[in-house]
N, CA, C, O and CB atoms as a CASP TS submission, in Angstrom:
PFRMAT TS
TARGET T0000
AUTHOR 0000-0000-0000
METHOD Language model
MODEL 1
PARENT N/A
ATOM      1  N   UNK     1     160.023  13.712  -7.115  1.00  0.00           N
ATOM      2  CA  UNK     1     161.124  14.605  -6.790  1.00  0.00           C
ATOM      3  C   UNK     1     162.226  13.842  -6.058  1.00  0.00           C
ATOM      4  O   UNK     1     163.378  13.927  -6.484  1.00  0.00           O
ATOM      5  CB  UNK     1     160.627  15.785  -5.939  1.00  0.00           C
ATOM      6  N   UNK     2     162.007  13.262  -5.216  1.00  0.00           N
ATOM      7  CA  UNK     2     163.043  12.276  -4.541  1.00  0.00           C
ATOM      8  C   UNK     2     163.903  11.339  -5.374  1.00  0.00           C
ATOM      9  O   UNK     2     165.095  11.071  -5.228  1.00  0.00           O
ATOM     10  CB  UNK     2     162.320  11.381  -3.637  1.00  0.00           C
ATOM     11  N   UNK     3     162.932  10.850  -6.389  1.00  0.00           N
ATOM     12  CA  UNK     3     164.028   9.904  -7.285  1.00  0.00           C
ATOM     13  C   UNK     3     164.999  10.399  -8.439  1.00  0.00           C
ATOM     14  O   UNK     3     165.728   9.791  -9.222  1.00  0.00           O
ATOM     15  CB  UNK     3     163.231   8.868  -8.022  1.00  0.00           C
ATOM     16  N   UNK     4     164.675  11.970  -8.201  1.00  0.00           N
ATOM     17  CA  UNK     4     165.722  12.671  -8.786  1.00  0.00           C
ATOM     18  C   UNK     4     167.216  12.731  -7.866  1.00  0.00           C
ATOM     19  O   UNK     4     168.347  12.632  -8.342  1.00  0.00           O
ATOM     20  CB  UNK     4     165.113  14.108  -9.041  1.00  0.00           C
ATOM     21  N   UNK     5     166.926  12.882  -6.711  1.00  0.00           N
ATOM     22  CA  UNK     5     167.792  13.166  -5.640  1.00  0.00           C
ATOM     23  C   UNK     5     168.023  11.735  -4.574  1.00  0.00           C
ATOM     24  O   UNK     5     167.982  11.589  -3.352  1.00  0.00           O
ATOM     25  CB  UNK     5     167.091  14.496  -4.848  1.00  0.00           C
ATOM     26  N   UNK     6     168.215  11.039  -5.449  1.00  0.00           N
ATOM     27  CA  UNK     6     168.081   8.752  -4.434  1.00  0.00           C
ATOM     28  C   UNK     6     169.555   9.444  -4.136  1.00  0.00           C
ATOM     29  O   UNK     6     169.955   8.779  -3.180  1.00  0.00           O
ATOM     30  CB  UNK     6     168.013   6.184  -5.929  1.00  0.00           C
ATOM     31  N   UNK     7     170.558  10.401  -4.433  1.00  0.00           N
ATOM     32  CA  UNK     7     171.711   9.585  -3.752  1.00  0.00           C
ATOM     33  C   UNK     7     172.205  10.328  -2.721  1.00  0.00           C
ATOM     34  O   UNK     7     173.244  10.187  -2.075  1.00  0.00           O
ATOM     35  CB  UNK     7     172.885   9.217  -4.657  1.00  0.00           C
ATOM     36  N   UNK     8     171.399  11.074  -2.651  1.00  0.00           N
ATOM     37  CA  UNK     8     171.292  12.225  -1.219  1.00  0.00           C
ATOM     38  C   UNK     8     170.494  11.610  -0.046  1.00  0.00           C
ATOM     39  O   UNK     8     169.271  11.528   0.063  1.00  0.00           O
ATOM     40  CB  UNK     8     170.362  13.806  -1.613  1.00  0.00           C
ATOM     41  N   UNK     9     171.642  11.117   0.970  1.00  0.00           N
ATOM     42  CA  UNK     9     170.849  10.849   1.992  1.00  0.00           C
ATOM     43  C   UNK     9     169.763  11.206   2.595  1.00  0.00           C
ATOM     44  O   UNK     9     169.627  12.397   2.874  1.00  0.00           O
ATOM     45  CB  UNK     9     171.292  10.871   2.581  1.00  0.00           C
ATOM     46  N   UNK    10     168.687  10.209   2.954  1.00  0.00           N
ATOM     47  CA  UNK    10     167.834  10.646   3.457  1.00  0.00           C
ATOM     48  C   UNK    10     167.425  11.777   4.283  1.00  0.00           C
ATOM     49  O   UNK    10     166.516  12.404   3.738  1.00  0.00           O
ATOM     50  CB  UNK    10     167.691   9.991   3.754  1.00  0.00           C
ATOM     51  N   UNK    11     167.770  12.239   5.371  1.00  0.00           N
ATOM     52  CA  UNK    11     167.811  12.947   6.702  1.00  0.00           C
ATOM     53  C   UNK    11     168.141  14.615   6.180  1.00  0.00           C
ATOM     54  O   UNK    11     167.596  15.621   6.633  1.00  0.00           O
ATOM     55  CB  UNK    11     169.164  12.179   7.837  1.00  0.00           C
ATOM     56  N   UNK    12     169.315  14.548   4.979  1.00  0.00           N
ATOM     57  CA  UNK    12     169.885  15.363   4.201  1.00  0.00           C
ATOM     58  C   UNK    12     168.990  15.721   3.114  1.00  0.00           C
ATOM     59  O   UNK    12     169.008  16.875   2.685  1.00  0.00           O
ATOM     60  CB  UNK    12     171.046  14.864   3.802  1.00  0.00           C
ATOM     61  N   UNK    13     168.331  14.983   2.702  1.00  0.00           N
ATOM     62  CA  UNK    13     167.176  15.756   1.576  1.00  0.00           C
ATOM     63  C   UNK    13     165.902  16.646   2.493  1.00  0.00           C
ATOM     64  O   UNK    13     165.562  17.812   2.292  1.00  0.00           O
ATOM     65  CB  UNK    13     166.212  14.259   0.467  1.00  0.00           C
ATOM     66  N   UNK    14     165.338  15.677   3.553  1.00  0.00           N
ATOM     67  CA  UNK    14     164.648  16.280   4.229  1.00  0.00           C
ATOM     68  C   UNK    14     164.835  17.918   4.841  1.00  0.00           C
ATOM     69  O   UNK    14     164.002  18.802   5.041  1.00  0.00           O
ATOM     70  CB  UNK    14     164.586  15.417   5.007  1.00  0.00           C
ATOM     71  N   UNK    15     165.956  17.880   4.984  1.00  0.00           N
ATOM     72  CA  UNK    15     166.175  19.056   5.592  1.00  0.00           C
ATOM     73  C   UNK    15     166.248  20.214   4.412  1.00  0.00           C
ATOM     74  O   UNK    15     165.610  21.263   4.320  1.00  0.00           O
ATOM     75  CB  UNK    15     167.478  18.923   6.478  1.00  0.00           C
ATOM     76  N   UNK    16     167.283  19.631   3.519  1.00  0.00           N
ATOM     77  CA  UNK    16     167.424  20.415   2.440  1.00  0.00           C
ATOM     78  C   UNK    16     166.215  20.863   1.758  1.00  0.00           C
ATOM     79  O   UNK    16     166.303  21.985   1.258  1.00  0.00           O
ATOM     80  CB  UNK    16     168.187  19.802   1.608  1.00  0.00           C
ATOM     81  N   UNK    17     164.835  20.099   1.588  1.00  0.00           N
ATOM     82  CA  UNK    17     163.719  20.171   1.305  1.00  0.00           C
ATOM     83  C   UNK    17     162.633  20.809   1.594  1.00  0.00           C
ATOM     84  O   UNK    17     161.719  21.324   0.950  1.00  0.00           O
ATOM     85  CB  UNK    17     163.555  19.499   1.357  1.00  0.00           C
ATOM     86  N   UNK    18     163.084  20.593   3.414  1.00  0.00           N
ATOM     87  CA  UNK    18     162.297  21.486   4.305  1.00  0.00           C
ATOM     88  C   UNK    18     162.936  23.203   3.687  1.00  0.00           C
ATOM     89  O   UNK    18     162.130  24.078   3.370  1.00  0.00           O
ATOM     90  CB  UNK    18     162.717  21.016   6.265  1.00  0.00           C
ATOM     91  N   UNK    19     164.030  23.362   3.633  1.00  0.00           N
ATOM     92  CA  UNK    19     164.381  24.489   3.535  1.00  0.00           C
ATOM     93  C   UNK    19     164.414  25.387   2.738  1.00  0.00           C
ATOM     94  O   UNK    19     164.971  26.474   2.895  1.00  0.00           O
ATOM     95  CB  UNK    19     165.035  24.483   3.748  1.00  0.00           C
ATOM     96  N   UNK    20     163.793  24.997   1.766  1.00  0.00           N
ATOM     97  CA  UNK    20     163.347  25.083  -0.039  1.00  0.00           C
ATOM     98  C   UNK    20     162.131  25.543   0.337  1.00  0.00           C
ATOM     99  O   UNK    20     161.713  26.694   0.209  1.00  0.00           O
ATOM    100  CB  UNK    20     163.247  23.506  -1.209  1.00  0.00           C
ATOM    101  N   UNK    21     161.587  24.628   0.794  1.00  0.00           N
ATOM    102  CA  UNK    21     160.198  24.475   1.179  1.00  0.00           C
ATOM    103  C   UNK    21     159.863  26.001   2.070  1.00  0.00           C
ATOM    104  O   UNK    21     159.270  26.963   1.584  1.00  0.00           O
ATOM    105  CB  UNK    21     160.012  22.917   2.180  1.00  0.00           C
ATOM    106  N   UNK    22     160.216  25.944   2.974  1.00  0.00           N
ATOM    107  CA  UNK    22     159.788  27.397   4.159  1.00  0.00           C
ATOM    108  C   UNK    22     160.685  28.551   3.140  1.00  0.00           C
ATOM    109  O   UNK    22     160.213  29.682   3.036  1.00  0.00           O
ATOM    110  CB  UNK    22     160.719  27.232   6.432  1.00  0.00           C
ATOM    111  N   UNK    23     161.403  28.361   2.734  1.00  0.00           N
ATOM    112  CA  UNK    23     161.530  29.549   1.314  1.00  0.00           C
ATOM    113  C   UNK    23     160.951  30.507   0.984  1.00  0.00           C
ATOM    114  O   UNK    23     160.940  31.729   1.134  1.00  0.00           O
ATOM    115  CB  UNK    23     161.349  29.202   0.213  1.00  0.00           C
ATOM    116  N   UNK    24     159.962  28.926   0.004  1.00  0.00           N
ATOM    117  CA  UNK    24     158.695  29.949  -0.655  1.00  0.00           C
ATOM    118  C   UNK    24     158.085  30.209  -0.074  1.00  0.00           C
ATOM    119  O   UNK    24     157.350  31.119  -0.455  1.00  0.00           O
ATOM    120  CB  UNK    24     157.859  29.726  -1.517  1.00  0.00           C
ATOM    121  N   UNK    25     157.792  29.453   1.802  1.00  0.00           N
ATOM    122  CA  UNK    25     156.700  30.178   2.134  1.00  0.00           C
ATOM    123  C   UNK    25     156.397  31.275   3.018  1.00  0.00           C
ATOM    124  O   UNK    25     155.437  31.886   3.485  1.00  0.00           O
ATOM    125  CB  UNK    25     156.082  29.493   2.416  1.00  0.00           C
ATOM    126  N   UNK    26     158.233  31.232   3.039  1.00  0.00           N
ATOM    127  CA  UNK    26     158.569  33.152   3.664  1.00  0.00           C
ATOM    128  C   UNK    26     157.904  34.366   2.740  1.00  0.00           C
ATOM    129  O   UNK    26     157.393  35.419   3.120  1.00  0.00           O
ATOM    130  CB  UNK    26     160.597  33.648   3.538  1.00  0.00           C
ATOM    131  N   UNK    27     158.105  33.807   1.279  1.00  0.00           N
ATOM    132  CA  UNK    27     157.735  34.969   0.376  1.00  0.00           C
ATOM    133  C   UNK    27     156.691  35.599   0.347  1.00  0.00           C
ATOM    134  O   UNK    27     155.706  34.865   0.263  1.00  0.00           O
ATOM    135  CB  UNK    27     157.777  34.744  -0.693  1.00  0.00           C
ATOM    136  N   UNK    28     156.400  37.069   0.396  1.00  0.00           N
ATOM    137  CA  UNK    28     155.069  37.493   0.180  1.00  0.00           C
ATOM    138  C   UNK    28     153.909  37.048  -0.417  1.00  0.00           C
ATOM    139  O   UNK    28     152.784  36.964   0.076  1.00  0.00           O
ATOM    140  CB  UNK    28     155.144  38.291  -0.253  1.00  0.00           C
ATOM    141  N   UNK    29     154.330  36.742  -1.635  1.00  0.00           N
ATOM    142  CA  UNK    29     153.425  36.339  -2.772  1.00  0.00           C
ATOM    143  C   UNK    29     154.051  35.199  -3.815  1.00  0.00           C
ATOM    144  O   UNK    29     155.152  35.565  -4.227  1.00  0.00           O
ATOM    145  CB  UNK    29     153.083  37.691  -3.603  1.00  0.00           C
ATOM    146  N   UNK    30     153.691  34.104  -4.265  1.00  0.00           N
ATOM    147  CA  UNK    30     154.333  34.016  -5.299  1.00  0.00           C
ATOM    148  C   UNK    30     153.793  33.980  -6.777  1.00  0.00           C
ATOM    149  O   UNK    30     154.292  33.251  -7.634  1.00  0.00           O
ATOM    150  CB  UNK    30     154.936  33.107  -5.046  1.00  0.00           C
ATOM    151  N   UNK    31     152.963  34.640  -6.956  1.00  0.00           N
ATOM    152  CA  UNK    31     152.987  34.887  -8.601  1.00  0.00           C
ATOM    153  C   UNK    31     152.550  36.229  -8.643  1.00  0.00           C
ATOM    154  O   UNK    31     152.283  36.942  -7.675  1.00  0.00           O
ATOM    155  CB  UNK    31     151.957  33.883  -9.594  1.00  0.00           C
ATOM    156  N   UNK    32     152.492  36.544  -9.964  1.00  0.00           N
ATOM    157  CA  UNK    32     152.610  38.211 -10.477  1.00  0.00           C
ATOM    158  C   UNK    32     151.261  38.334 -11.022  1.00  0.00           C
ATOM    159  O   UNK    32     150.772  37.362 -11.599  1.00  0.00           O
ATOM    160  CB  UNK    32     153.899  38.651 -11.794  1.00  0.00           C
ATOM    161  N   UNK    33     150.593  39.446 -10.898  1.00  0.00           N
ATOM    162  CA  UNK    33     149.331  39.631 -11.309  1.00  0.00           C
ATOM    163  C   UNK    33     148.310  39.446 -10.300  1.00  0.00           C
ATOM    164  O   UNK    33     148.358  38.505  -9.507  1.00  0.00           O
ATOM    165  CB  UNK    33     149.102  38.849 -12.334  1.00  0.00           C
ATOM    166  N   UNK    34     147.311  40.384 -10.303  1.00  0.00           N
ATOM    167  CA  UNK    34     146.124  40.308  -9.399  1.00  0.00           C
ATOM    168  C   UNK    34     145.497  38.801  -9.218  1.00  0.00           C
ATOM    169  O   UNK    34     145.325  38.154  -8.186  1.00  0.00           O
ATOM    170  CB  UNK    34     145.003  41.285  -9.997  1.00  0.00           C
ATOM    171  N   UNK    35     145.179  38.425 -10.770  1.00  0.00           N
ATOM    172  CA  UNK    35     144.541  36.711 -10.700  1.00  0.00           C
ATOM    173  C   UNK    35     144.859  36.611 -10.380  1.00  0.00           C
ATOM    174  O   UNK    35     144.552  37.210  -9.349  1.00  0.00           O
ATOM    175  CB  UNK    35     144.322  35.660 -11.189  1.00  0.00           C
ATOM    176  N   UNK    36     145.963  35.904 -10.223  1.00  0.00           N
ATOM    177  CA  UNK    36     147.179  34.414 -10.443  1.00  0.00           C
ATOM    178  C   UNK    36     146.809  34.652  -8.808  1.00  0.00           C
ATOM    179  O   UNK    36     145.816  34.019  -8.448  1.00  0.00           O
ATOM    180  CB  UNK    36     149.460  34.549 -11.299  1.00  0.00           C
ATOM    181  N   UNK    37     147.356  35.339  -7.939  1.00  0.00           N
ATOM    182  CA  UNK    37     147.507  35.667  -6.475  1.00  0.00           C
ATOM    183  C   UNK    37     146.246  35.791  -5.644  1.00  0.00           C
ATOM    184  O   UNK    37     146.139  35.642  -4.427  1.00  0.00           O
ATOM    185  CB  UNK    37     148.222  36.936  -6.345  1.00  0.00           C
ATOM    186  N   UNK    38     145.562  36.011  -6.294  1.00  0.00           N
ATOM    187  CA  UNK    38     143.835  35.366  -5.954  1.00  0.00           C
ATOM    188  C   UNK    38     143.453  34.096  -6.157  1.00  0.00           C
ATOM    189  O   UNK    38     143.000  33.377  -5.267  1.00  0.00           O
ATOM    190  CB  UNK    38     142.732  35.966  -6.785  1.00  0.00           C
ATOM    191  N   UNK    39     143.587  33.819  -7.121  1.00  0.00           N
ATOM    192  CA  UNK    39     143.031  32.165  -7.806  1.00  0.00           C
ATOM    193  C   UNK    39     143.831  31.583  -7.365  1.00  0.00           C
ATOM    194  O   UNK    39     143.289  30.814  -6.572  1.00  0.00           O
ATOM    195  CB  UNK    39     142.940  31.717  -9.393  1.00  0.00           C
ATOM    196  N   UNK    40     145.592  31.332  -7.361  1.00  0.00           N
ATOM    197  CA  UNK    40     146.254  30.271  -6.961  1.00  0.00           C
ATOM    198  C   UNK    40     146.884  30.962  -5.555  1.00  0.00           C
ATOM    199  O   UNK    40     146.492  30.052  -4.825  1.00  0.00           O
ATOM    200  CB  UNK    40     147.320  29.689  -8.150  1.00  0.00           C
ATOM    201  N   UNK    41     147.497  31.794  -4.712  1.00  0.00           N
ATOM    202  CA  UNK    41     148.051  31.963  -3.866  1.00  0.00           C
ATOM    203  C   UNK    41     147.582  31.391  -2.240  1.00  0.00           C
ATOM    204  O   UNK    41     148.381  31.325  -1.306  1.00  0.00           O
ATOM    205  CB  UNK    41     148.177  33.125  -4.126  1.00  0.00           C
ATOM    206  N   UNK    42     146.446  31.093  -2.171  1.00  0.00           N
ATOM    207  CA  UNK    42     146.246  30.658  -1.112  1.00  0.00           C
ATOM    208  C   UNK    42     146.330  29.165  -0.599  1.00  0.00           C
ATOM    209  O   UNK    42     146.591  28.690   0.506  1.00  0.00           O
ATOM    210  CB  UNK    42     145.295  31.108  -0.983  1.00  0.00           C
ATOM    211  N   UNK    43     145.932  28.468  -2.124  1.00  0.00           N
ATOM    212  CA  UNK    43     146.438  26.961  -2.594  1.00  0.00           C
ATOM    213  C   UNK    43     147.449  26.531  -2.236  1.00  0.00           C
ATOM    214  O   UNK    43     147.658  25.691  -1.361  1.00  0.00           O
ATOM    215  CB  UNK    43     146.612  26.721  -3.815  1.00  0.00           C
ATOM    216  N   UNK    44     148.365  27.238  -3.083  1.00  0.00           N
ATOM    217  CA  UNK    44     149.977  27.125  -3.312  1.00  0.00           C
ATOM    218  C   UNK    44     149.784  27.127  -1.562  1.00  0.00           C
ATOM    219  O   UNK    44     149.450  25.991  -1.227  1.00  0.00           O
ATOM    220  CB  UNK    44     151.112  28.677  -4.377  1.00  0.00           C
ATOM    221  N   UNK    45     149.834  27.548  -1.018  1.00  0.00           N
ATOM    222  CA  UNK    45     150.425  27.818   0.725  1.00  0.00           C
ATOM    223  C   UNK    45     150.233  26.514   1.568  1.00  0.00           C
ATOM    224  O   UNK    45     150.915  25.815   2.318  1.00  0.00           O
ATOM    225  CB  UNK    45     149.407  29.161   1.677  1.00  0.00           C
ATOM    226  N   UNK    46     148.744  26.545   0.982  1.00  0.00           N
ATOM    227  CA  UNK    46     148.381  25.256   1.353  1.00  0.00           C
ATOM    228  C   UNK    46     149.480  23.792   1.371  1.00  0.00           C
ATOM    229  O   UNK    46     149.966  22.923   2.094  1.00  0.00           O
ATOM    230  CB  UNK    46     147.277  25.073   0.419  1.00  0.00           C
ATOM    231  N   UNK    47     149.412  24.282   0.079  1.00  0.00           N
ATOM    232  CA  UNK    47     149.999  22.724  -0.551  1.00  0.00           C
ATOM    233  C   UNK    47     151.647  22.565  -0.103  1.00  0.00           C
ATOM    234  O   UNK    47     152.161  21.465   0.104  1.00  0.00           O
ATOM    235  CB  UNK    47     149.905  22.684  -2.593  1.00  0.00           C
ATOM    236  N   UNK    48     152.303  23.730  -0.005  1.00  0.00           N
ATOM    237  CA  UNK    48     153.810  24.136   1.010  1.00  0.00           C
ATOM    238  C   UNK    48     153.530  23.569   1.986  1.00  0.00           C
ATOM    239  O   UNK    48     154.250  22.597   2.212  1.00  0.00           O
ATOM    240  CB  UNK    48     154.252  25.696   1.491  1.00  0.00           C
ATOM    241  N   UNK    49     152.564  23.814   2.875  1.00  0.00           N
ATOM    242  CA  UNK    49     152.607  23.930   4.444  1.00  0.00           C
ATOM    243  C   UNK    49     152.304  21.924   4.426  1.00  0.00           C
ATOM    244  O   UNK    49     152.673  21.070   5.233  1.00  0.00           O
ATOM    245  CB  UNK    49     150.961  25.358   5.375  1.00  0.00           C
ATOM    246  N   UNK    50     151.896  21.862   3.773  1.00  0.00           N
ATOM    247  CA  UNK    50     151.556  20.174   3.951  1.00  0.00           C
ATOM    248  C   UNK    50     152.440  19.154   3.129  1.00  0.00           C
ATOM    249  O   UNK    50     152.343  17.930   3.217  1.00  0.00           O
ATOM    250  CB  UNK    50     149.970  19.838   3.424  1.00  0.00           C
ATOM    251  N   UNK    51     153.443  19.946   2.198  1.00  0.00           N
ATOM    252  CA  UNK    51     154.219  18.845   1.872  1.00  0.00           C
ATOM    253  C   UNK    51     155.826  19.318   3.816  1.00  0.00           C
ATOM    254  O   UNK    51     156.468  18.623   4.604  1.00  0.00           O
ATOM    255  CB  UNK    51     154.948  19.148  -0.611  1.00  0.00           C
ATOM    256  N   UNK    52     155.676  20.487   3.618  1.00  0.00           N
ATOM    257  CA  UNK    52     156.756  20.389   5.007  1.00  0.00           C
ATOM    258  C   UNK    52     156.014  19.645   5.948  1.00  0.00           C
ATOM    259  O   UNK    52     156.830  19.307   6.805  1.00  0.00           O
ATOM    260  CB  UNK    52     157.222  21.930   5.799  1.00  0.00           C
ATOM    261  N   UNK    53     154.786  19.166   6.272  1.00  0.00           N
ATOM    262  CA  UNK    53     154.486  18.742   7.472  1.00  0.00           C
ATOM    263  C   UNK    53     154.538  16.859   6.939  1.00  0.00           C
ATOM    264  O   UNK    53     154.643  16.088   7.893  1.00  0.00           O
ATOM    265  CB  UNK    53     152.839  19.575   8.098  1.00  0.00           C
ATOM    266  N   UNK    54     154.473  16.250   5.619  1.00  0.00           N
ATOM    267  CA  UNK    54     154.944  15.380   5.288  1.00  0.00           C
ATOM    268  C   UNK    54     156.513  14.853   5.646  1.00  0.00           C
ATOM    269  O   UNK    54     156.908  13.775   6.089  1.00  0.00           O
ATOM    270  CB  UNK    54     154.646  15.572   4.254  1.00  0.00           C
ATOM    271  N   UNK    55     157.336  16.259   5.204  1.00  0.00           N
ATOM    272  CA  UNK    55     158.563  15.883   5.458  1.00  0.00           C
ATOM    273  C   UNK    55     158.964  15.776   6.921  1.00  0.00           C
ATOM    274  O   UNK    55     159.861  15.040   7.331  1.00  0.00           O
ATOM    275  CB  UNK    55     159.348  16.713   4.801  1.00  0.00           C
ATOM    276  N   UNK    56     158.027  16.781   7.855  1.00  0.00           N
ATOM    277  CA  UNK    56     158.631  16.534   9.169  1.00  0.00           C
ATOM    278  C   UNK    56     157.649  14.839   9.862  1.00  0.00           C
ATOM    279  O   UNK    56     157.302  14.870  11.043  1.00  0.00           O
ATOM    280  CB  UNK    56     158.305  18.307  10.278  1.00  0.00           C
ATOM    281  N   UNK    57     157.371  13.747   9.145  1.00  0.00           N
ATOM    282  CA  UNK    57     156.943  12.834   9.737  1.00  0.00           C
ATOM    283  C   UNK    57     157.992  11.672   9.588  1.00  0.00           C
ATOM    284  O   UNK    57     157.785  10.582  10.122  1.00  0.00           O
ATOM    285  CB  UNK    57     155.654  12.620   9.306  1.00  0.00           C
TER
END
């Protein structure tokens, strides 16, 4: 994802990233259907909460 975005300063993606990031993980839910929000929703949170704690290092 970053080497999509090389010409966006550093400090400036981070933030911008972070803020993408706590986004989705304001949202209630993010997928539709009973499965999907069982099987993947708790993952997905997971995997948010630890790429923002990447970006804040």
């Amino acid at each position: 994802m970053r080497k999509e975005y090389a010409w966006v300063p550093g400090f400036r993606y981070q933030e911008a990233r972070a803020q993408v990031l706590q986004s989705f993980l304001d949202r209630p839910q993010f997928y539709h259907g009973d499965a999907a929000v069982a099987l993947l929703g708790v993952q997905a949170r997971i995997n948010l909460a630890a790429a923002l704690s990447r970006l804040a290092q």
